[in-house]
N, C-alpha and C positions, 0 to 999 in steps of 0.2 A: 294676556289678562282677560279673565272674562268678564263681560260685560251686563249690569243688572238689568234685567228684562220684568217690569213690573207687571204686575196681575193686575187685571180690568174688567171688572165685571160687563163693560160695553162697549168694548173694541179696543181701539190702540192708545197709546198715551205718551207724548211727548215727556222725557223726564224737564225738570229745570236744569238750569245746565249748574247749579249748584251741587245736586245729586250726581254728576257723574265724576269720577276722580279726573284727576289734573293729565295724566297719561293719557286717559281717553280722549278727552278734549282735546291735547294736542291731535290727535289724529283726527281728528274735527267727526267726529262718529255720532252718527242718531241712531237714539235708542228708542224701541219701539216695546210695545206688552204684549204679551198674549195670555190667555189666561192659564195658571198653574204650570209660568217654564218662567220663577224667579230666580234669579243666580245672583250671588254676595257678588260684592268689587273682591272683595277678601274677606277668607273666614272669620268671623267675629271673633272666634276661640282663640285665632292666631293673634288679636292682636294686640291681649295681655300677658302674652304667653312667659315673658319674662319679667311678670311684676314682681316686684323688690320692697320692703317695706322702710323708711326712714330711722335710723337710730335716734331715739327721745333727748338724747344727750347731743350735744353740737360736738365736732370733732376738733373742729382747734379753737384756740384761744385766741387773742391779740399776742401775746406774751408768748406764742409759741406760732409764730409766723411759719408758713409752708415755704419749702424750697423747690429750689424747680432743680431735678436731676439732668446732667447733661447728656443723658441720652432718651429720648423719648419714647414714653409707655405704652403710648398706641400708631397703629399706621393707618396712612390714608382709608384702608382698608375696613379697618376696625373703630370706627370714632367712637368717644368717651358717651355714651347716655346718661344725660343731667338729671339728677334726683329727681322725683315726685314733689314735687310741691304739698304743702300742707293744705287742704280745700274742707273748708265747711260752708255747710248752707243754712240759711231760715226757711222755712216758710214759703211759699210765694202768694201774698196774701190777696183777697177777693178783693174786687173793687166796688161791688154794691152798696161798700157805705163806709164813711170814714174812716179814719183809723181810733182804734182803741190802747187801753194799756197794756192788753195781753199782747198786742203788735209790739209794741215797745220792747218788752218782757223778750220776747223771742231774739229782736235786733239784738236788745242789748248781751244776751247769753250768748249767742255765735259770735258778739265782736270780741267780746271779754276772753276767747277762746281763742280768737285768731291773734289778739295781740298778744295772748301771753305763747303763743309759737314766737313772734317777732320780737320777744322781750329773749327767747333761748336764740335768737340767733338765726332765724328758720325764714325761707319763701312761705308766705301764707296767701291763699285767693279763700276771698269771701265771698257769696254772691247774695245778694236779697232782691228782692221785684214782687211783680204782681200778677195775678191769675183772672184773664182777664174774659176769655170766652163760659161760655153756659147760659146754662137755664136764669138760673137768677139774676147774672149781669144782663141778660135780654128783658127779663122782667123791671128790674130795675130802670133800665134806660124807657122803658116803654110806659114804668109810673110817672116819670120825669117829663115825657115830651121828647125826649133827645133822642139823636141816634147811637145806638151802642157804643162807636168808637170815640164819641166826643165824652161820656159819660168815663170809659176807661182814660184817657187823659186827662180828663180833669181830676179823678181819683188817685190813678197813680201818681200825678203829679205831690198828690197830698201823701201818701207814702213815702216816696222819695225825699220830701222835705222833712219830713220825720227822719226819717235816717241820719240825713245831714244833723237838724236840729240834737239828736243823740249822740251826735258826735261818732256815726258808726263807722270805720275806717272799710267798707265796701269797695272791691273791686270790680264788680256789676251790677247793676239796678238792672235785672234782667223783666221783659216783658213777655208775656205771652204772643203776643202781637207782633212782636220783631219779626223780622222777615226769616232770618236764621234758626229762629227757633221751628217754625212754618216748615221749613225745609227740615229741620230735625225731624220732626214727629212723621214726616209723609216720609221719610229714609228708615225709621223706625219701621212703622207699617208695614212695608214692602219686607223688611227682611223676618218681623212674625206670618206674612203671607208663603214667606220662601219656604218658611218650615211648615208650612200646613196647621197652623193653630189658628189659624181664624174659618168662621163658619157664618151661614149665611141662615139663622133662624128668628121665629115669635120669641118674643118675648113679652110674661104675663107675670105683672109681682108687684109689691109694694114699694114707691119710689119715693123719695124726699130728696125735694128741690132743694131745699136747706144746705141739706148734704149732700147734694150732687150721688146719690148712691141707690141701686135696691136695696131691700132692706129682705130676709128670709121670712117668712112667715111665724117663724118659732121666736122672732125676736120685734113684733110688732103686736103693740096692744093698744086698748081705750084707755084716754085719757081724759080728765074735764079740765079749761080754761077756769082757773079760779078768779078772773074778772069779769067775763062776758057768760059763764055756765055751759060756752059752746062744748061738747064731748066729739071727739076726734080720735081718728088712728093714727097710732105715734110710734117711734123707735122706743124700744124701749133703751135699748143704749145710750143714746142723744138726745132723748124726749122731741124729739124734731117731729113734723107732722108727713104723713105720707098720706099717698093716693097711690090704688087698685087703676095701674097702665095697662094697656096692650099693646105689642109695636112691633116689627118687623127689623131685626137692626143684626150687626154683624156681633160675634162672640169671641171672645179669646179662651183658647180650651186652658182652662188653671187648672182642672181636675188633673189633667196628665203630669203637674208640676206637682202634685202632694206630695210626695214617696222627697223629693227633690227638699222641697222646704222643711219639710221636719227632719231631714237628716239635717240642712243645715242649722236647724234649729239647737238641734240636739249637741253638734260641734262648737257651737259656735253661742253658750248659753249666757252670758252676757251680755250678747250683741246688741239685746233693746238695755236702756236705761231710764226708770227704774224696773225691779228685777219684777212688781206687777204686768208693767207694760207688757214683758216677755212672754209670760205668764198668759194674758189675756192673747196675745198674738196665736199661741200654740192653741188654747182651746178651738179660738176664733177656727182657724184652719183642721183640727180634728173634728169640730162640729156642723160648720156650718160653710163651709168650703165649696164653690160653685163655679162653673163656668160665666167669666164676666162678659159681661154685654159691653162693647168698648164704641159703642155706634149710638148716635139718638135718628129719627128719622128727620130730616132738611125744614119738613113742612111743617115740623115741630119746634126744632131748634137750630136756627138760622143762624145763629150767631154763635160761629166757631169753624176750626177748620175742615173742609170737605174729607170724606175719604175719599184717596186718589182709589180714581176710577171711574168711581160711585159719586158722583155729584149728589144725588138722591139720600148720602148719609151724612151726617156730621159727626167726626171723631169723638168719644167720650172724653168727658175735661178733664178728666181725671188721668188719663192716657196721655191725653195733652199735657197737663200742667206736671206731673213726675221726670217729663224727659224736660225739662227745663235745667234738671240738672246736671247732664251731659251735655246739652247746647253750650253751657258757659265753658263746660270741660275741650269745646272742640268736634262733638260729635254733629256728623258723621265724616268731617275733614280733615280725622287726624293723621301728621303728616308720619308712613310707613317708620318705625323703630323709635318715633318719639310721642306714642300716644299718651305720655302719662305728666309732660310736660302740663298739659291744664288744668292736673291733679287727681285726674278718675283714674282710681274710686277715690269719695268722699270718703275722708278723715270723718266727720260727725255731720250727723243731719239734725238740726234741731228743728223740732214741732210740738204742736199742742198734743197734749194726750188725745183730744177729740176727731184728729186725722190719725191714729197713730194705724190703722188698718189699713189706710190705704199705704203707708212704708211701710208698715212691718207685713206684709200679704200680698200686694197686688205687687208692690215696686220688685223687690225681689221676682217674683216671679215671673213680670216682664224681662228682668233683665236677664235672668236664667234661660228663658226662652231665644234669647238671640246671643246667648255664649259672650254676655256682659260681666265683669266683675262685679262684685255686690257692692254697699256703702261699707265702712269698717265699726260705725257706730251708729244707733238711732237713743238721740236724746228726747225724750217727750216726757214734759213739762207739764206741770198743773197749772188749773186756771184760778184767775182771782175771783172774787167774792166782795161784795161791802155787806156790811150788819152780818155774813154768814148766808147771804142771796148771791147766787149764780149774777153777775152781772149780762142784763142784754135791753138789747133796744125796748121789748117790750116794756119792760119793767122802770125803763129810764135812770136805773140806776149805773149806765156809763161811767168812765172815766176816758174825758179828753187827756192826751199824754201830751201834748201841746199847753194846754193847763196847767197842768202837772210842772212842766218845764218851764214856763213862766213864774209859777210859783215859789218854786223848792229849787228852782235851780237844775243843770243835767245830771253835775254829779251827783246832788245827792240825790236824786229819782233813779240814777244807775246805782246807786251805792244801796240802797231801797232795794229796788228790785232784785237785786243779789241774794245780799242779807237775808231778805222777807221771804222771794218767790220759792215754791217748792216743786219738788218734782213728784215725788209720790200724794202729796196732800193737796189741797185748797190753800192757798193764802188770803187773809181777807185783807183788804185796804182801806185804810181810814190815813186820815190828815195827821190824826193824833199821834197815830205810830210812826209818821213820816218825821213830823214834831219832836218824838221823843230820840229817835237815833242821832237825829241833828243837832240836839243841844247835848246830847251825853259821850254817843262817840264819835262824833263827826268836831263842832265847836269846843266841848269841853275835855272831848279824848287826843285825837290827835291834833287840834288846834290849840287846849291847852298845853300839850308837852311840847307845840311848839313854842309856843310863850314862856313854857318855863325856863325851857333850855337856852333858847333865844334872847330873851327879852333882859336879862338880867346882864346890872351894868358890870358887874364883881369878876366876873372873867373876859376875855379873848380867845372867843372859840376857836381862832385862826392856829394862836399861839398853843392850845394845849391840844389841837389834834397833832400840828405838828410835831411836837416836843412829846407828850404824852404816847400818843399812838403810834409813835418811830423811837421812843426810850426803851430801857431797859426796865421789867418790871419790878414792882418795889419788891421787898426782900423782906419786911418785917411786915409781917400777916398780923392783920386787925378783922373784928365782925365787918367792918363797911365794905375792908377791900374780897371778903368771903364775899360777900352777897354782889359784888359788883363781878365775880368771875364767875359766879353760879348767872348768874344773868347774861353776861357772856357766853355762855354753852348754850343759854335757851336761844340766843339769838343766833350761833350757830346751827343750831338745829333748824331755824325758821324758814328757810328758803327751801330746804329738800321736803320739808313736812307741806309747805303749802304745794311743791312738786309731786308728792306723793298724791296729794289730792286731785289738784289737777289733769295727774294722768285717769283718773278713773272715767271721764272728769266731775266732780264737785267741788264746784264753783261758791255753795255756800258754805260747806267746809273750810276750805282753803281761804274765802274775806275772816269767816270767825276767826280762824287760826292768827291771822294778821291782826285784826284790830287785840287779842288778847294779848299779845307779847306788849301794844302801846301801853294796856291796862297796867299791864306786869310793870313797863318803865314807870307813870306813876307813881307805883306804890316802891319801887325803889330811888325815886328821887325825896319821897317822903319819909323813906326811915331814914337814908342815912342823911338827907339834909347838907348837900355841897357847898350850900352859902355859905352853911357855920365854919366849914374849912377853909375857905379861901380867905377869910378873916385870919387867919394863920401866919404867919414869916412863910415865905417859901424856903424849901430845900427840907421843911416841916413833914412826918410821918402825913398831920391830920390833910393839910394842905393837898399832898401828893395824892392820899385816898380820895378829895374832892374831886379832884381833876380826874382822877379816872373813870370816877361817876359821872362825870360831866363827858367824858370824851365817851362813852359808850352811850350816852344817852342822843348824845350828837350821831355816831353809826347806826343806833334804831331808827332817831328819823332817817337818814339816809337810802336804809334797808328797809322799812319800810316804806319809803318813797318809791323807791325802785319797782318793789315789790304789788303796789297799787295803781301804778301806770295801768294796768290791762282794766281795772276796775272804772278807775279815777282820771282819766288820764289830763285831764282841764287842770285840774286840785292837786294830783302827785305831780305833775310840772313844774306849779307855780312851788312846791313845798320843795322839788329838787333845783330852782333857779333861786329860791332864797337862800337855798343851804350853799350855791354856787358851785351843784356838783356839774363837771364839764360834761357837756351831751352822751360823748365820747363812754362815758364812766355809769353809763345809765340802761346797761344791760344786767342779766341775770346772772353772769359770772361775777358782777361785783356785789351780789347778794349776798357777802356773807363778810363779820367783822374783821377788820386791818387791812383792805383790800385797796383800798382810796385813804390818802392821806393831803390827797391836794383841792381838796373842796373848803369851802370858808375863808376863800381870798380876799380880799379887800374886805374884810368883815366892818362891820359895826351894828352895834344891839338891834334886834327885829326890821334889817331890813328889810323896806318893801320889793317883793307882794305879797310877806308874809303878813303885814297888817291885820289885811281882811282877807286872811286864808278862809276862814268859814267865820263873819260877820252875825250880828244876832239877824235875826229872821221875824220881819216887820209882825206877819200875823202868823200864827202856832195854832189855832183853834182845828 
């Protein structure tokens, strides 16, 4: 095997013994640099070479149990390689200041996506964390008093506890900071050095610390502060402020990656969502496409990690904080034939539209550069607004999402943010609208059909799922039992239509689609009116028609219970342990009517915790 030999602008270099694979180590080998003789452990190309992509569909059932053949499919020889894992990611969000709702916003959109994989049946790895080196985290810690790294613990701490508080079902709170990840980015490094795309020049251009980014000349103008009258150069993309740098720092050649990206562009023309995002990506790289500067100088920016070699640079954060999402995948120690166990490539990246250059541009094209798979989707999300104002510190128009959640509760803040957030638009936020979803279709939509169906003493839902939903259908057609079958079908259609959305994915799509079919129950419990039937003799035409009403009104909540776990998952719990459907029966294959017949065991009217499934809500303003 050969052995990686890193480039050193100043003599030799000890790798960590994390960079070197496990084989070398055994032979207890020291690796030394020289300058321009890098050699891979193994070809990066080699080491997707057999990627496979997941069927969207689960392959078996419970109901259709696998057998084991008595003579075995593989030999020693040939082991079986275990799926990909479903992997999406957030964000990894700054620590220079607390958390906001657009933070929330992004948690909550990757969780709602990795559970509804876990609702079909699926391994799903989430990752969220925090981006904790640069300009501005040095800045920050340095308005404080504090040293950088007490500054990023104490912040990411408050990220972290959002997460939880969101109820985000993560399986890494990754940190820029971790030691492995340190070890990612300098293994990274060394193999864009192998290839010769890194360079050693000035750099002269407009910079915003804001954004951690140059900005081209052709996309910076004057602006004025409409509080202070200060006038400044600014992005004009970002409106973020820049300064006219000069500096010395190392360069990643992206130009040689053009021809490379807009073919994949071109292939692959959904890849950004929404279809502006993509849109804005392609110009971005036909117009203003440039060799990135991936270095700041030491005596500049301290705070972050060294380029090996070069003590004298600090790696660009932006180079840094993108391979955060190969760290969690495993990178650079994935083990030979199972690199795809930690799920790279990413399934969906989700981010704000105001990063979305740096994944749809720079990310790809580092990865291209070392013979990486790419992500399979980029989702970039719109930002929120109050009165129709860009929220930000300046303006002091924030929203704490800690707030938010003390106030309104998680689910409905997730159920909000769903609903409300956009991807190609602005959302704006007010209490009001938070107000009005909660009392119409949160408390009076699906909380009153649970009342309705529930709450009433005249049946024994035990009794007419059982008997009803396992009988033989009635035989003499009336308008009630019409409309209870036509509602039937819509409610069979309901699970593939919100899967239809889902795969795209739209996410707000797919809650409207749900909360309309509750609508729809409503207005079929109000024409045909169950109560009046059950008032009837049984063995009765009208009777029988009630109970059917009743029993499919019982399988919506059910189905939609099922169906709102990825949304809901605090509120569709407590709606599927009122209904007493068994854990077991709480997947997406039972999304659809006659599927469960043994939920509403030990019934009795509006058991609790269906009480105060959604309670009224002290203050509305």
């Amino acid at each position: 095997m050969e052995l990686l030999r890193a480039v050193s602008a100043r003599g030799s270099l000890r790798l960590p013994r994390s960079l070197v694979c496990q084989s070398c180590r055994s032979q207890a080998v020291t690796v030394t640099s020289r300058p321009r003789q890098l050699r891979a452990l193994r070809p990066a190309s080699r080491l997707f070479a057999t990627t496979t992509t997941t069927s969207s569909e689960p392959t078996t059932t419970p109901s259709e149990p696998t057998t084991t053949s008595s003579e075995p499919t593989t030999t020693p020889s040939e082991p079986s390689k275990p799926p990909k894992p479903y992997y999406i990611t957030t964000p990894i969000f700054y620590v220079n200041a607390a958390p906001h709702i657009g933070h929330m916003h992004s948690m909550v959109l990757a969780d709602v996506l990795k559970r509804w994989q876990v609702l079909n049946g699926k391994t799903a790895f989430l990752c969220t964390g925090t981006d904790e080196h640069g300009m501005k985290v040095q800045q920050a810690a340095a308005a404080k008093g504090v040293p950088p790294k007490q500054l990023c613990d104490e912040n990411a701490a408050a990220f972290e506890d959002l997460a939880r508080l969101a109820n985000i079902d993560y399986d890494r709170f990754i940190r820029t900071t971790d030691p492995d990840h340190i070890d990612a980015v300098k293994h990274f490094w060394f193999l864009l050095q192998e290839k010769g795309l890194i360079y050693e020049s000035l750099r002269e251009g407009w910079y915003s610390v804001s954004d951690e980014c140059f900005y081209p000349e052709s996309t910076v103008e004057k602006r004025m502060d409409p509080f202070t009258g200060e006038v400044f150069w600014a992005s004009s993309e970002t409106g973020s402020k820049v300064e006219w740098i000069e500096e010395k720092n190392y360069h990643f050649r992206m130009t040689a990656l053009k021809d490379s990206l807009r073919q994949f562009y071109a292939k692959n023309p959904e890849w950004i969502l929404p279809a502006r995002g993509m849109n804005q990506v392609i110009d971005w790289v036909n117009k203003n496409l440039e060799d990135l500067s991936i270095s700041r100088p030491a005596d500049r920016l301290h705070w972050g990690i060294r380029v090996p070699g070069d003590d004298s640079q600090t790696v660009y954060v932006w180079v840094d904080a993108l391979i955060n999402y190969i760290t969690k995948a495993g990178f650079p120690t994935w083990t030979p034939g199972r690199e795809h166990e930690g799920g790279w490539p990413a399934n969906v990246h989700v981010v704000g539209k105001d990063i979305l250059r740096f994944h749809g541009v720079y990310w790809p094209a580092l990865l291209m550069a070392v013979d990486l798979p790419l992500p399979q989707k980029i989702i970039s999300h719109a930002h929120w607004t109050m009165g129709q104002r860009k929220m930000s510190k300046s303006s002091g128009n924030g929203v704490s999402p800690f707030l938010a959640i003390d106030r309104w509760g998680v689910d409905t803040m997730r159920f909000y943010l769903m609903h409300d957030g956009g991807l190609a638009n602005d959302a704006d936020y007010s209490n009001h609208s938070i107000a009005t979803r909660y009392r119409k279709m949160l408390q009076g939509g699906l909380g009153g059909l649970a009342s309705r169906a529930m709450r009433c003493r005249l049946w024994d839902l035990r009794k007419i799922i059982s008997s009803t939903g396992t009988g033989p259908p009635l035989t003499r057609q009336n308008p009630q039992r019409e409309a209870v079958l036509r509602h039937e079908e819509t409610l069979r259609a309901l699970a593939p239509s919100v899967a239809q959305s889902m795969s795209v994915p739209d996410v707000k799509v797919a809650l409207k689609t749900i909360m309309q079919v509750v609508d729809d129950t409503h207005k079929l419990m109000t024409d045909t009116a169950p109560w009046d039937g059950m008032k009837h003799d049984d063995g009765s035409i009208e009777r029988a028609a009630a109970e059917e009403t009743i029993f499919i009104v019982a399988e919506t909540l059910r189905i939609v219970g099922i169906l709102l776990l990825p949304f809901m998952p605090g509120k569709a719990k407590e709606l599927l342990d009122g209904l007493r459907v068994q854990k077991w029966r709480r997947d997406f294959r039972f999304a659809k009517p006659r599927t469960d017949f043994a939920y509403a065991s030990s019934w009795r009217p509006m058991a609790p915790p269906l009480e105060k499934l959604f309670p009224p809500q002290a203050v509305e303003d």
